[in-house]
C-alpha positions as CSV (number, residue, x, y, z in Angstrom):
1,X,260.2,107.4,102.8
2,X,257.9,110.2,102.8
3,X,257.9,110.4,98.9
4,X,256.7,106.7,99.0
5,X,254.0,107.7,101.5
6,X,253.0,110.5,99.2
7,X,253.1,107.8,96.0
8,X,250.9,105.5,98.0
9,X,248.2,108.3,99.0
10,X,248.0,109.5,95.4
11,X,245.2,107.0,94.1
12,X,243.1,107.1,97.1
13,X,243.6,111.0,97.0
14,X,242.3,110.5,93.5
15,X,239.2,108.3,94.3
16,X,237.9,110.9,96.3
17,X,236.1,113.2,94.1
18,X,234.1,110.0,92.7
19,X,233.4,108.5,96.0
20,X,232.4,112.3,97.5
21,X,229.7,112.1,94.3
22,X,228.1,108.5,95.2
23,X,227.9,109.6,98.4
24,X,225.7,112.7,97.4
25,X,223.9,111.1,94.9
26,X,222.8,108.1,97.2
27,X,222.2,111.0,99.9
28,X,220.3,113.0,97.2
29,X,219.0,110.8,94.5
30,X,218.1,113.0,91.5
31,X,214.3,113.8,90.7
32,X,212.3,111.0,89.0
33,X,210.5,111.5,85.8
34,X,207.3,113.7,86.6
35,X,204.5,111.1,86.6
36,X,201.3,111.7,84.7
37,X,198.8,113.4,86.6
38,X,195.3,112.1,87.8
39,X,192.7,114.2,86.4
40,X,189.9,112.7,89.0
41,X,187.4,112.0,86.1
42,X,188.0,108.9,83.4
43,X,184.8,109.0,81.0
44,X,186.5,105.9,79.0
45,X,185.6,104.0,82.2
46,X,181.9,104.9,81.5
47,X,181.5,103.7,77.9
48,X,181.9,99.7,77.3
49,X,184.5,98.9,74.7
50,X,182.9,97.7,71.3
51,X,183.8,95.3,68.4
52,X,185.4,96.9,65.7
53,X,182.2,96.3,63.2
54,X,179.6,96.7,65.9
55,X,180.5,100.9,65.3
56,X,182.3,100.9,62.0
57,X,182.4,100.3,58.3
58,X,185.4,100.2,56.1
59,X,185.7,103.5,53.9
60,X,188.7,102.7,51.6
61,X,191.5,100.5,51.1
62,X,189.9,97.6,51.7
63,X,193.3,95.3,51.3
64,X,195.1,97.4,53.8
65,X,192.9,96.8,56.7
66,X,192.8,93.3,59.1
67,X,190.2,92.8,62.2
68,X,191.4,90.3,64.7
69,X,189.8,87.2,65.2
70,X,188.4,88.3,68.4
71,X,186.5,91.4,66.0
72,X,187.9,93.8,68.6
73,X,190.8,95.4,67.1
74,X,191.9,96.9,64.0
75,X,195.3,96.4,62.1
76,X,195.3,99.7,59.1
77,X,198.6,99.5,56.2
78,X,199.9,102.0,54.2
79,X,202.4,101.3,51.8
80,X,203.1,103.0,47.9
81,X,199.9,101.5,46.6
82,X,197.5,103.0,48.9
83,X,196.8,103.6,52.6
84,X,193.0,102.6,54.8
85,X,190.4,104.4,56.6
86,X,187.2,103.8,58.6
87,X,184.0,105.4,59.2
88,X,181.5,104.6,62.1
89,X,178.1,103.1,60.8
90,X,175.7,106.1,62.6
91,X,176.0,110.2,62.6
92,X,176.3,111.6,65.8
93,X,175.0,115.5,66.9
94,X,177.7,115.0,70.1
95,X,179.1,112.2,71.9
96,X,182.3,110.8,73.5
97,X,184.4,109.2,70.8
98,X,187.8,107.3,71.2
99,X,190.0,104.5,70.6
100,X,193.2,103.1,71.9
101,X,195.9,103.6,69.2
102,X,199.7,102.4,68.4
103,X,201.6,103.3,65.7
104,X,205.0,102.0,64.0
105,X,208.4,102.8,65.4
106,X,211.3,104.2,63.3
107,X,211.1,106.3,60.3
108,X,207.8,106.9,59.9
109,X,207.6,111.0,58.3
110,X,205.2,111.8,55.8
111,X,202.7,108.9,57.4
112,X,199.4,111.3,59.0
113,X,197.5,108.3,61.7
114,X,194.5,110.0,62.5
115,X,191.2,109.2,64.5
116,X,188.7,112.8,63.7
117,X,185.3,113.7,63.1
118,X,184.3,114.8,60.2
119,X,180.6,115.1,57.9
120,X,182.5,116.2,55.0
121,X,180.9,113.3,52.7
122,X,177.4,115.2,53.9
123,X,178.8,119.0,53.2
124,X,181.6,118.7,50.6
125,X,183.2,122.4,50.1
126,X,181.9,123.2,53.0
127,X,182.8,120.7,56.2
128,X,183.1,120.6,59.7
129,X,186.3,118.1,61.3
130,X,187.7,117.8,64.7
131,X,191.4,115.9,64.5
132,X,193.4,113.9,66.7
133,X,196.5,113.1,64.5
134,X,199.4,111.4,65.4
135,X,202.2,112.8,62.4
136,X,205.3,110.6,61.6
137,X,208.7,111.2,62.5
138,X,212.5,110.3,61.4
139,X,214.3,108.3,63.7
140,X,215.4,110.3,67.4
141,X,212.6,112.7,66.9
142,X,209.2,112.4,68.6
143,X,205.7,111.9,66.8
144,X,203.6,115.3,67.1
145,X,199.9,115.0,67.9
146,X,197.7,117.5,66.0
147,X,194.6,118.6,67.1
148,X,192.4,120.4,65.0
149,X,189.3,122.4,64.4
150,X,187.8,122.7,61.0
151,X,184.1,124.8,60.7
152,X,182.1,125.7,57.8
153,X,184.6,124.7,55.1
154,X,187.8,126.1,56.6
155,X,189.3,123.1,56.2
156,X,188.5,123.1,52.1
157,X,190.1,125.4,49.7
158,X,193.6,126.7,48.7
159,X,193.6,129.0,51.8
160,X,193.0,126.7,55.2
161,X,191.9,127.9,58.2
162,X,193.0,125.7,60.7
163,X,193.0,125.7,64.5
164,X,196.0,123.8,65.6
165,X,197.3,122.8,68.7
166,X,200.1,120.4,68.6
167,X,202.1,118.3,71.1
168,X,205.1,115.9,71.4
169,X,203.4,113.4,74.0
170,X,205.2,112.6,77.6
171,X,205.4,109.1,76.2
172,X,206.3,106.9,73.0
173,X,202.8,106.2,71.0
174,X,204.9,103.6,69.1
175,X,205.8,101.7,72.3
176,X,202.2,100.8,73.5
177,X,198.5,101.5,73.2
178,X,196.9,104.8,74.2
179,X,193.8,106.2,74.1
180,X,193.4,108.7,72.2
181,X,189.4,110.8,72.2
182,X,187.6,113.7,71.3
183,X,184.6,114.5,73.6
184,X,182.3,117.1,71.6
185,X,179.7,118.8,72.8
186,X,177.1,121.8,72.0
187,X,179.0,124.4,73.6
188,X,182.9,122.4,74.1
189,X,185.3,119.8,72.6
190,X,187.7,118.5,74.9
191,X,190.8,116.4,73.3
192,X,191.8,113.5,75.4
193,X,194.5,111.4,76.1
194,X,193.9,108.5,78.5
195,X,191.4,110.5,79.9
196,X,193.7,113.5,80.7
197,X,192.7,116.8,78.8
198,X,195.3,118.2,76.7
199,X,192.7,120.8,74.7
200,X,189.7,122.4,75.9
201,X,187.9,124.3,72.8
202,X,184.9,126.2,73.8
203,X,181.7,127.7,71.9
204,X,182.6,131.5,72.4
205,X,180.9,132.9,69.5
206,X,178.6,132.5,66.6
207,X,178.3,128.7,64.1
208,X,181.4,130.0,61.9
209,X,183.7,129.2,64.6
210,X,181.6,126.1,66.5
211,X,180.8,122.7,64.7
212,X,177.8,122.1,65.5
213,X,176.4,119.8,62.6
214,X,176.0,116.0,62.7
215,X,179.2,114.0,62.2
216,X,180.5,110.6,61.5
217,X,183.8,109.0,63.3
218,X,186.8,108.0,61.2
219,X,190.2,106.4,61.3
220,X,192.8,106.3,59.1
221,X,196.4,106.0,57.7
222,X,197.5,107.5,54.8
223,X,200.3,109.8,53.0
224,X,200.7,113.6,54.0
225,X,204.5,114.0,53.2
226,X,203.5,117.5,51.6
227,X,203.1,119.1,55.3
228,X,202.8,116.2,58.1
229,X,206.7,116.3,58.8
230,X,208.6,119.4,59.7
231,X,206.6,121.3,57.3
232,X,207.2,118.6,54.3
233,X,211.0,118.5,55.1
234,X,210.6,114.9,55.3
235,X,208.4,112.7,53.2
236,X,207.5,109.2,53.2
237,X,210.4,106.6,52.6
238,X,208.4,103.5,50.9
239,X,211.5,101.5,51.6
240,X,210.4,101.2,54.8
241,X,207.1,100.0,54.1
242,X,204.4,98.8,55.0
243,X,203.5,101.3,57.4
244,X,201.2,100.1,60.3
245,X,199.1,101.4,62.8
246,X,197.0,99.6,65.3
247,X,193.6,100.3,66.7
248,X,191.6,98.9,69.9
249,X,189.1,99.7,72.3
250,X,186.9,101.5,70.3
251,X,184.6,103.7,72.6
252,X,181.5,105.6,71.2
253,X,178.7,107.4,73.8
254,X,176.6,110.3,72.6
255,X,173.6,111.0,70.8
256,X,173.1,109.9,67.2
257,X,171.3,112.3,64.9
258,X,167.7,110.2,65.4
259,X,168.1,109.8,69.0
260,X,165.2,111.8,70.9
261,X,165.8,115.3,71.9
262,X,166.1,114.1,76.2
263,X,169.3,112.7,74.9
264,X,172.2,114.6,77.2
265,X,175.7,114.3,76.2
266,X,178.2,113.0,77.6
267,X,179.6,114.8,80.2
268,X,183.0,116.2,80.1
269,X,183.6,116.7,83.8
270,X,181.7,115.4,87.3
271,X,179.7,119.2,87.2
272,X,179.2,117.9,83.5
273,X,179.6,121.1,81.8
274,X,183.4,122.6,81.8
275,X,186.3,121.1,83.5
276,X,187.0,120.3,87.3
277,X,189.8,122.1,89.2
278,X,191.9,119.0,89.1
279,X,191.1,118.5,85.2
280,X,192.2,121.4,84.5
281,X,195.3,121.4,86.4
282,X,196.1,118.1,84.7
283,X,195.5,119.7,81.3
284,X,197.8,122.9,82.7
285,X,200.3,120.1,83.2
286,X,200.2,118.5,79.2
287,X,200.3,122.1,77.9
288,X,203.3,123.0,80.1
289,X,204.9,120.1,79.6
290,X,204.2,118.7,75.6
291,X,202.1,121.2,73.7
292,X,204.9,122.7,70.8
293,X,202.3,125.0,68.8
294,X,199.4,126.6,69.4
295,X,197.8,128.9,66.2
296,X,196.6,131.3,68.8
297,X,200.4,132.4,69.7
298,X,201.1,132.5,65.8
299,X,202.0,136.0,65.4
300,X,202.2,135.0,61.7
301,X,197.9,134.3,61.7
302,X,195.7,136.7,60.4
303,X,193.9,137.5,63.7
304,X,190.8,138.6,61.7
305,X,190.4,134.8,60.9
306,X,190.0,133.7,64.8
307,X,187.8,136.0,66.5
308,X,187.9,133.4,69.4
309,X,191.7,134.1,69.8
């Protein structure tokens, strides 16, 4: 008889262990995902959204690029042929420049989505650029964000001088719209990302490394297999083409080139100049948390090349 009693006790003996853990887990419910942080200031709240051809022309691939019937959003295509850009219609000497952006889900390496700065149409050999690119991936890998700084023609030439910083984002790009801006002015540029700073790149020494010459604002899709993926490990698959990325909520403030010299940029924090405590504990956060490379903890770098390092 006691054998049976022992028989009979086995199984609840045996749910034990599982109903001791949904006890503790309803007692002590595991962390929830870390939410994004408020950074207290949202310039995209203070410039008015715009028609895609009230700002812009198109640059190239004409056939690969659709506005909406509404004129507010932008549909660029990249496939073997050819891929699309955009340019704004006005030069700016600073401003606050943005646009909400969604790109394609799946394999997408080798594709470069970029929204940047550039005036290298007005200084060929010898350009400025500030990048915000969103760099393809293979399925169950993230996209990486670059951003970049190019002055005085370090960005032409066999031997590049870039000044990367580069992130896998607390959030899928392919899975909704974000905005995605640059926020440029005479002594900082501050990369944003629905209005929380991820980069803050300051003026600390002479022009050579500073843009500080007019630029246009550009958008594009196009093919940079050679180095956008893993290093060129994986290139563009045109099987899976077309390739597509989505643009809305274009966003330009600042002063254009002709604009009279009491123009002020935009500011870049409630002080205006720098970034608020509580900016820059939200940009301390999306460093901690996403940023994957930084070129000025690249032992590999000549340091002679970025005296601001």
């Amino acid at each position: 008889m006691a054998d049976n009693k022992n028989l009979l006790a086995a199984p609840c003996l045996q749910q034990l262990p599982a109903m001791a853990l949904l006890i503790i887990m309803l007692l002590h419910p595991p962390p929830a995902a870390e939410a994004q942080p408020s950074p207290g200031y949202y310039p995209s709240s203070m410039v008015t959204p715009m028609a895609f051809s009230e700002g812009y022309d198109n640059l190239w691939g004409p056939q690969h690029q659709t506005v909406s019937q509404d004129k507010k959003a932008l549909t660029l295509l990249m496939d073997r042929s050819s891929g699309s850009g955009f340019k704004s219609k006005r030069s700016y000497r600073n401003g606050y420049l943005g646009a909400s952006i969604k790109v394609q889900p799946g394999y997408t390496a080798g594709v470069n989505t970029a929204f940047y700065l550039s005036n290298n149409e007005l200084y060929p050999g010898n350009h400025d650029e500030i990048d915000m690119e969103l760099l393809g991936t293979v399925p169950g890998e993230p996209y990486t964000l670059q951003t970049n700084v190019y002055v005085r023609g370090t960005g032409d030439g066999a031997r590049l001088v870039g000044r990367e910083m580069r992130f896998h984002l607390w959030f899928d790009p392919a899975a909704e719209f974000h905005h995605y801006a640059i926020l440029w002015n005479p002594d900082e540029i501050v990369f944003l990302v629905d209005d929380v700073p991820i980069r803050r790149y300051e003026r600390k020494t002479t022009t050579t490394t500073f843009p500080d010459r007019e630029m246009w604002a550009y958008g594009s899709i196009w093919d940079a297999s050679d180095w956008a993926t893993d290093g060129g490990r994986y290139r563009a698959d045109y099987r899976y083409q077309p390739f597509v990325a989505r643009y809305q909520g274009f966003r330009i403030a600042g002063c254009e080139v002709g604009a009279p010299t009491s123009c002020r940029p935009v500011p870049a924090s409630p002080a205006g100049a720098g970034l608020s405590a509580q900016q820059r504990a939200a940009m301390s956060w999306a460093q901690q948390r996403a940023m994957v490379y930084y070129y000025c903890q690249d032992s590999s770098k000549d340091r002679a090349l970025y005296p601001e390092c």
